[in-house]
C-alpha positions as CSV (number, residue, x, y, z in Angstrom):
1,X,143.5,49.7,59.2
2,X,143.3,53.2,57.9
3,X,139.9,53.2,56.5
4,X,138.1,51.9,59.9
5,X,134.5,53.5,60.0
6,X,131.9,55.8,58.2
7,X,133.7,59.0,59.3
8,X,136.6,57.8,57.9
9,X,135.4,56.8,54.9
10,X,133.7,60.1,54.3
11,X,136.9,61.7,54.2
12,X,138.4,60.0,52.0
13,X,135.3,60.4,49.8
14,X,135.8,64.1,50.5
15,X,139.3,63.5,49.8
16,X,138.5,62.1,45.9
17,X,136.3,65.2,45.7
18,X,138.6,67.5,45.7
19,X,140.9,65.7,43.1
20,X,138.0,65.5,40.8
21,X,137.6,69.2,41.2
22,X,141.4,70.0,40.7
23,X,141.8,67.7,37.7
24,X,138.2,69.5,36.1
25,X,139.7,73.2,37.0
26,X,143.3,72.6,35.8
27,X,144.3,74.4,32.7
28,X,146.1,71.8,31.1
29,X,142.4,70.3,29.9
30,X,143.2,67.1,31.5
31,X,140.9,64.1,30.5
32,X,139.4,62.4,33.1
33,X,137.8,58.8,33.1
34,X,134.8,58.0,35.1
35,X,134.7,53.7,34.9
36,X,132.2,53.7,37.2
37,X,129.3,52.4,35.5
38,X,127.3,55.1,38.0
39,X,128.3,58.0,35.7
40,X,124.7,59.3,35.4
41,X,123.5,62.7,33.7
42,X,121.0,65.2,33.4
43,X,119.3,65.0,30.6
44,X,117.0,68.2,29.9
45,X,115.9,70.8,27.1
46,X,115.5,74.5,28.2
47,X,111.5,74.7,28.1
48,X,112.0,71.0,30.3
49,X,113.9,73.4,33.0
50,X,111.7,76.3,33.0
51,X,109.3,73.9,34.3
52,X,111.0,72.8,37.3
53,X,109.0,74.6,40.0
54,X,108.4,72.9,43.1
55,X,104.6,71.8,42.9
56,X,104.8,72.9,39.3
57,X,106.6,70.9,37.8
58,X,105.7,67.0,39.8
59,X,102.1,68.0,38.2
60,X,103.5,68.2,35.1
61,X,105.7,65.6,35.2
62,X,103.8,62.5,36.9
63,X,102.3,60.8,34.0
64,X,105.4,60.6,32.1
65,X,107.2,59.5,34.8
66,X,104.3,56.5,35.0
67,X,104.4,56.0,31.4
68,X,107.9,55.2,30.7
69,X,108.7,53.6,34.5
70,X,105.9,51.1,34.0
71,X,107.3,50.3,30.3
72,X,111.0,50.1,31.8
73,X,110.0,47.9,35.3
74,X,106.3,47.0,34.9
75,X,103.8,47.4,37.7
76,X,100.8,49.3,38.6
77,X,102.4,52.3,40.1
78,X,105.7,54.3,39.9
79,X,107.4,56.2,42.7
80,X,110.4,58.3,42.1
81,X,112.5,58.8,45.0
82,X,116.0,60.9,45.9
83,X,117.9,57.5,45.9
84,X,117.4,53.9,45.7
85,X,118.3,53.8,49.8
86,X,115.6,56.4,50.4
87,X,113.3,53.9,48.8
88,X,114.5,50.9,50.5
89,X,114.4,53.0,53.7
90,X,110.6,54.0,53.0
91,X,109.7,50.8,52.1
92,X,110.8,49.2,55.4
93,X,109.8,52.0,57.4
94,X,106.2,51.2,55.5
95,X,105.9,47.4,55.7
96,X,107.9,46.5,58.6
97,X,107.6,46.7,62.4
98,X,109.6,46.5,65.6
99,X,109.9,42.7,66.1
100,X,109.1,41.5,62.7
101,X,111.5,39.7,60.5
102,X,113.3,40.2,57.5
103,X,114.8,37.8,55.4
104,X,117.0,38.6,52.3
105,X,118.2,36.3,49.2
106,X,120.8,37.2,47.2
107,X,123.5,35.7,45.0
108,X,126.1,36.6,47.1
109,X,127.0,38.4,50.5
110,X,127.2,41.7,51.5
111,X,123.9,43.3,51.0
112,X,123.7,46.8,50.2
113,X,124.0,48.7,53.9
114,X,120.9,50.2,53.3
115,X,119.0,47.1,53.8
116,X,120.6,45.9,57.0
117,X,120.1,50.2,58.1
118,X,117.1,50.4,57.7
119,X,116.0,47.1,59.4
120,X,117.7,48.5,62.3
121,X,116.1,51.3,62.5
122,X,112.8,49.8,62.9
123,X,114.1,47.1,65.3
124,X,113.6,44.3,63.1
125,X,115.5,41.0,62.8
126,X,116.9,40.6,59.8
127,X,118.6,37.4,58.3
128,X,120.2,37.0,54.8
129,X,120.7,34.3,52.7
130,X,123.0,33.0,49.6
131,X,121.9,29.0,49.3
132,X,118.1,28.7,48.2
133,X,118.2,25.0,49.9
134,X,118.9,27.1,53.7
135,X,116.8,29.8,52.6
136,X,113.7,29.9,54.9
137,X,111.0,32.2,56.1
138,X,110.3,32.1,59.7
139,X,107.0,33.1,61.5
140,X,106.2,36.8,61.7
141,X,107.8,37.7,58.4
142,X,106.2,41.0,57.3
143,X,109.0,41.3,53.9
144,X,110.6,39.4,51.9
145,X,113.6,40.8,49.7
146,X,115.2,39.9,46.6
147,X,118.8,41.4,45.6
148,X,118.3,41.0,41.7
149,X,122.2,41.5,41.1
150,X,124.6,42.6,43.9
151,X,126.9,45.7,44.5
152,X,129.7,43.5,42.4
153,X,127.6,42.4,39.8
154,X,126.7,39.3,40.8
155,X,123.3,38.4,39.1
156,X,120.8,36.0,40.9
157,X,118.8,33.0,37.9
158,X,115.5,33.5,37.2
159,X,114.9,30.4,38.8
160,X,116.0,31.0,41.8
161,X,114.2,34.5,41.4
162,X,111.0,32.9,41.1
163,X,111.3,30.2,43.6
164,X,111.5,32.7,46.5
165,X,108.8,35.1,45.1
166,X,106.9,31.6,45.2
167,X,107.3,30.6,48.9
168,X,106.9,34.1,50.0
169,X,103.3,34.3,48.2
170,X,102.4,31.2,49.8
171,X,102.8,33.0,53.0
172,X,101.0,35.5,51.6
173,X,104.1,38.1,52.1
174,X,104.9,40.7,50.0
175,X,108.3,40.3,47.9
176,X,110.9,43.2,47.7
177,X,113.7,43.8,45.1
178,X,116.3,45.5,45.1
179,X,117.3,45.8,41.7
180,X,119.6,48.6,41.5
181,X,121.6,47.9,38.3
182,X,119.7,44.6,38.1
183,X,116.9,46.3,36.2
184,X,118.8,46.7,32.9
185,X,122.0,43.9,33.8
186,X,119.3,40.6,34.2
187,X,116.7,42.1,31.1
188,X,119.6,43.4,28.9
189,X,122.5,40.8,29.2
190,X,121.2,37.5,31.0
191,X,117.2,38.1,28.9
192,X,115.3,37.8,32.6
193,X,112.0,39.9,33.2
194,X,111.6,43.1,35.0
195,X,111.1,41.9,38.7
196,X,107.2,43.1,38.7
197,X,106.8,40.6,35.7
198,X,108.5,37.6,37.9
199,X,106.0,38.4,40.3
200,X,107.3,40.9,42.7
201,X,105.2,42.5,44.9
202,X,107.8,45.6,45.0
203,X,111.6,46.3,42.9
204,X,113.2,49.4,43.1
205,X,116.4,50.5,40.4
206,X,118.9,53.1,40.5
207,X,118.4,55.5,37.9
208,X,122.4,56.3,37.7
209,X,123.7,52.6,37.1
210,X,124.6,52.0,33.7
211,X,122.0,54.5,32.0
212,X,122.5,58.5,31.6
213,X,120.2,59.2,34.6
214,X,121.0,61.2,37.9
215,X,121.2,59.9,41.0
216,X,117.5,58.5,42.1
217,X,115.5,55.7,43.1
218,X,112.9,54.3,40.9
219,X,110.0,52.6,42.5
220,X,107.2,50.0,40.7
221,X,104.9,47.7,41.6
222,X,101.5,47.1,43.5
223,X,99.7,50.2,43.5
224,X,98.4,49.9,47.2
225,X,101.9,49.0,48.4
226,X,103.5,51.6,46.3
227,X,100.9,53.9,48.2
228,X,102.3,53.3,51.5
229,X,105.7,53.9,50.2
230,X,104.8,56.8,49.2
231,X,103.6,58.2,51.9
232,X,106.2,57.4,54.3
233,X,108.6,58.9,51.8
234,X,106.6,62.1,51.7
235,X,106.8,62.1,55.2
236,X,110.2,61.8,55.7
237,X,111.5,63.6,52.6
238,X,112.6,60.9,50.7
239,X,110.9,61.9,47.5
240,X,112.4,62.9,44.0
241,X,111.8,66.2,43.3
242,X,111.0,68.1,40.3
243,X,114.5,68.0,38.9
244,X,115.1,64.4,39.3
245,X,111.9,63.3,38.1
246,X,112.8,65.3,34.6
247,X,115.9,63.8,34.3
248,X,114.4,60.1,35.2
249,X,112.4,60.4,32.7
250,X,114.2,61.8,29.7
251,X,117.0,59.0,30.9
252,X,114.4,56.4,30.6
253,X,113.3,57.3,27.2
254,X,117.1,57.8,26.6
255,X,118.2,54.1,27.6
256,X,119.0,51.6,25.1
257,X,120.0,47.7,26.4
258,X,122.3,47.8,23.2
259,X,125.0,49.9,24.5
260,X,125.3,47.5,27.6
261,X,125.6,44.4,25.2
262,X,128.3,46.3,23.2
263,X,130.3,46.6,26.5
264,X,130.5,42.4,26.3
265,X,132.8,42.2,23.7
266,X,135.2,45.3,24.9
267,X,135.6,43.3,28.8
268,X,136.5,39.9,27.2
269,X,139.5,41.9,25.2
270,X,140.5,43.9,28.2
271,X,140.2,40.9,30.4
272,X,142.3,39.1,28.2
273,X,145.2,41.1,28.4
274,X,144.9,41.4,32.2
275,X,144.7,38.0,32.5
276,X,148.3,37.6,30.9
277,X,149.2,39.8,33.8
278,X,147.4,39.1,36.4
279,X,145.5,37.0,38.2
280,X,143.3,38.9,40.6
281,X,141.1,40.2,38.1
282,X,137.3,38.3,37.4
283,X,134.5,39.5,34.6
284,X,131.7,41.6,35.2
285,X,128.6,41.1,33.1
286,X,130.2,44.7,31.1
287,X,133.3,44.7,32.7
288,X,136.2,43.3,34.8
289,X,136.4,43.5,38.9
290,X,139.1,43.0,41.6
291,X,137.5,42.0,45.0
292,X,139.1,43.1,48.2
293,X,140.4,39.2,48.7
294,X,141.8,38.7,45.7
295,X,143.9,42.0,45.5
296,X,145.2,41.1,49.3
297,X,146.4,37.6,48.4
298,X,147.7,39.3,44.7
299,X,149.6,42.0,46.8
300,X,150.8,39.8,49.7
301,X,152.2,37.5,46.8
302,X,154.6,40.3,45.9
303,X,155.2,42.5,49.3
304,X,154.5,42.4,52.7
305,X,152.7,45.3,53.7
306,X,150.3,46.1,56.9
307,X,147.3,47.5,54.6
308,X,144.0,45.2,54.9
309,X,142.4,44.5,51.8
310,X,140.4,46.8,52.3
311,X,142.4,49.7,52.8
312,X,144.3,48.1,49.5
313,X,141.0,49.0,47.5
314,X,141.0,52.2,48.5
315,X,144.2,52.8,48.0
316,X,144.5,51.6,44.7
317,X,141.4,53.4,43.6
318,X,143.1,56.8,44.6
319,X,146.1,55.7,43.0
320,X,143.9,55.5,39.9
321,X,142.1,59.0,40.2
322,X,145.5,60.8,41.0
323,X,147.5,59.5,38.6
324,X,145.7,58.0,35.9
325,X,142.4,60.2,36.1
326,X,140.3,57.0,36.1
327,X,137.3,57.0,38.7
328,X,136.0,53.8,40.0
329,X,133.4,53.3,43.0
330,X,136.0,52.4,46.0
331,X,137.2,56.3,45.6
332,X,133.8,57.6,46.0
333,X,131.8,55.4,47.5
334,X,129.2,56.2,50.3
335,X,130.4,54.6,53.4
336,X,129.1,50.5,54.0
337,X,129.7,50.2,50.3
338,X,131.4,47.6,48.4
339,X,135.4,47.8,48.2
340,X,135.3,46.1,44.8
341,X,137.3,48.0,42.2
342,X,135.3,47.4,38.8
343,X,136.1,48.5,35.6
344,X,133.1,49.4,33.6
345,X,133.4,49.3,29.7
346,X,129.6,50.1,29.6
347,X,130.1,53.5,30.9
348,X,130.7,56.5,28.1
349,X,133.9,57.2,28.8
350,X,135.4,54.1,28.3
351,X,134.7,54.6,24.8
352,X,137.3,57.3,25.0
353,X,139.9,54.9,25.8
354,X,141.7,52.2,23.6
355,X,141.1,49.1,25.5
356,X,145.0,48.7,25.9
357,X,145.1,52.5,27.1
358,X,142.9,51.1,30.0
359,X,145.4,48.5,30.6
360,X,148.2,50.3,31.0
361,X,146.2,52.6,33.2
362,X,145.4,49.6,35.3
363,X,149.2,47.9,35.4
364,X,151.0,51.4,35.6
365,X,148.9,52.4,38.8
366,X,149.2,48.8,40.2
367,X,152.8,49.2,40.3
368,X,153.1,52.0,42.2
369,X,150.5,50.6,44.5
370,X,152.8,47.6,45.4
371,X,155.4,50.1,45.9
372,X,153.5,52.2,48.0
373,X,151.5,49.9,50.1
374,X,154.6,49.0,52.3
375,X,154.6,52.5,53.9
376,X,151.5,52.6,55.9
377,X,152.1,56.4,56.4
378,X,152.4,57.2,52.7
379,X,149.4,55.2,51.8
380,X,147.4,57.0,54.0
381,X,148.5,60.1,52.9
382,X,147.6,59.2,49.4
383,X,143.9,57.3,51.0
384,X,143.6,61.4,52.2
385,X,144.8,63.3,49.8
386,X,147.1,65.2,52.4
C-alpha cells in the first residue's frame, strides 16, 4: 500500500493542500471545483465581526445560537462545539466509563473513527451493528448511538431509527446520534424528524455538510445531558468559539432544504451518463459515489496494477484536484475517514459546471488513472504531490 497509516495519510492531505494553494495563487485565474458536499463558509456582516471578542462575543451570541439550533435539531439545549468529533469525543468522555459498553447501529459499516477513538480512550468496549434483528444491548451499557446517515451517505429508516431509541429507553439508557449530514439529508430528502423529535436523548450535526457553515459541531438535546457535555468540552477545549458560533448561526438561518432537493434531479442526469460508461458508479441521496471496492474490481477489469483500493481512491481523487481542479473528500480527508469518492451536485460549485462538463472531468481523469495505476512509483508520486 502506499497510503498505510495516519501519518501517511496526513501527508497526502498536506500534499492536496498545497495544490489547492497553487491552483488559488496562479495567475491564470484557474476555476476550481470543490464537490465535496463539506464546502462550508463564513457567513458574517462587519458589525457581526467586531463582536467577536473572546468572552464578548459567546455572551452575545448564545441565545441565537439556542434559537435557531433548537428550530433546526429540536431539544432543550444547544452546544456548539469546534467539530462534530470534539462533540462525540466530549460526549463519551461525559457518559461513558472504563469498562462500560458501547453499542452502535448504523446502516452500514465503518463508523466514523471518532466513535471507535474515543471509546478507546475511555477503555470502553465498543460493538457495532448493521442488522436490527442481531442488534442487542448487553449489561452495563452506559450509551447507545445512532449513525443517522453514514460517511457515504447511507441513510438509516425511521423505523429502524425508532426501534433502537425504543429498546434503549427501556433500559433506561440514553440514545446518541450522530447525525453529521443526517440532520438536513433524512428531514430534507427522505421527510424523517430531527433525531431529538424521534426521541434521542443526544444528536450532534456538522455544521459544514451540505449547508454554507464552517467547520463545527452542533450539539441538542436533554438539557442535563447537554450540561455534562458541556462541561467536559470546556474542560478539554473542545468548545466553539466566538467565530464559529457567528458563523453557525448565520448558516443556520442561511440554510434552505430546497437547494438539497434541487441537487436530485442534477445526480439522476449525471448518473445517467456515467452509467453508459461505467459501472462502478452508485447514487447518493444528491449525488453519485464510487466506493473503494467497486473502483478496484472496475480497475482490475481493465489493468493489473499493485495499488489497493484504497490507495486507488486516493489516487484518483488527486488525479481529479491536479488535473481537473475538482475536490472531493478522499484528497482531503482527515485520516480514519471514508475512501469513498462522492460527487456532490448539492454543493455551490457544481452549479458552475454543466452536468456533462462534470462527466468529462470524471472520464478524462479516470483514464489517466488506469494509465497511471500500473506504476506504483508514479502513483505515489502523484498520492504526494512530489
Amino acid at each position: 500500500m502506499i497510503v498505510e497509516n495516519s501519518i501517511d495519510e496526513l501527508k497526502k492531505r498536506e500534499s492536496a493542500y498545497k495544490i489547492i494553494k497553487d491552483i488559488i495563487e496562479s495567475d491564470e485565474n484557474i476555476p476550481l471545483y470543490d464537490l465535496t458536499g463539506l464546502s462550508g463558509g463564513f457567513l458574517a456582516s462587519e458589525d457581526e465581526l467586531s463582536l467577536l471578542q473572546t468572552y464578548i462575543g459567546p455572551a452575545i451570541f448564545e441565545d441565537k445560537i439556542q434559537e435557531v439550533g433548537k428550530e433546526h435539531m429540536g431539544g432543550e439545549k444547544i452546544v456548539p462545539l469546534n467539530r462534530t468529533s470534539s462533540g462525540i469525543l466530549a460526549t463519551i468522555l461525559a457518559l461513558v466509563k472504563k469498562g462500560d459498553n458501547v453499542v452502535h447501529f448504523l446502516k452500514a459499516h465503518p463508523a466514523h473513527p471518532s466513535i471507535t477513538r474515543a471509546c478507546d480512550l475511555v477503555g470502553a468496549n465498543y460493538e457495532e451493528f448493521i442488522d436490527i434483528d442481531k442488534f442487542h444491548i448487553p449489561e452495563n451499557t452506559s450509551l447507545v448511538i445512532i449513525t443517522g446517515s453514514t460517511m457515504d451517505h447511507q441513510v438509516l429508516d425511521e423505523e429502524t431509527f425508532k426501534k433502537v431509541i425504543e429498546m434503549a429507553h427501556e433500559k433506561d439508557i440514553p440514545v446518541f446520534v450522530d447525525d453529521a449530514s443526517g440532520a438536513r439529508l433524512r428531514t430534507a430528502i427522505f421527510n424523517q424528524k430531527p433525531a431529538c423529535e424521534l426521541g434521542a436523548d443526544l444528536a450532534i450535526t456538522s455544521t459544514d455538510k451540505l449547508m454554507k457553515g464552517p467547520r463545527g459541531g452542533l450539539l441538542a438535546g436533554r438539557e442535563d445531558l447537554a450540561n455534562l457535555v458541556k462541561t467536559k468540552s470546556n474542560e478539554f477545549g473542545l468548545e466553539a468559539q466566538a467565530p464559529i458560533i457567528l458563523a453557525m448561526i448565520n448558516a443556520l438561518k442561511d440554510y434552505n432544504p430546497d437547494n438539497l432537493r434541487a441537487a436530485i434531479s442534477k445526480k439522476d442526469e449525471l448518473f445517467d451518463l456515467l452509467n453508459d460508461s461505467f459501472d462502478i458508479f452508485e447514487t447518493t441521496p444528491t449525488g453519485v459515489k464510487v466506493s473503494k471496492e467497486s473502483l478496484y474490481n472496475g480497475v482490475k477489469s481493465k489493468v493489473d496494477t499493485e495499488l489497493s483500493g484504497t490507495d486507488l481512491c486516493f489516487l484518483w481523487s488527486m488525479i481529479l484536484l491536479r488535473d481537473e481542479k475538482i475536490i472531493t473528500i478522499p484528497a482531503v480527508s482527515m485520516s480514519g475517514a471514508s475512501t469513498t469518492i462522492r460527487f456532490d451536485l448539492s454543493a455551490n460549485d457544481a452549479n458552475n459546471l454543466e452536468i456533462k462538463e462534470i462527466f468529462n472531468k470524471i472520464s478524462d481523469s479516470f483514464d489517466l488513472l488506469i494509465k497511471v495505476c500500473v506504476d506504483t512509483d508514479k502513483s505515489r508520486k502523484i498520492i504526494y504531490n512530489e
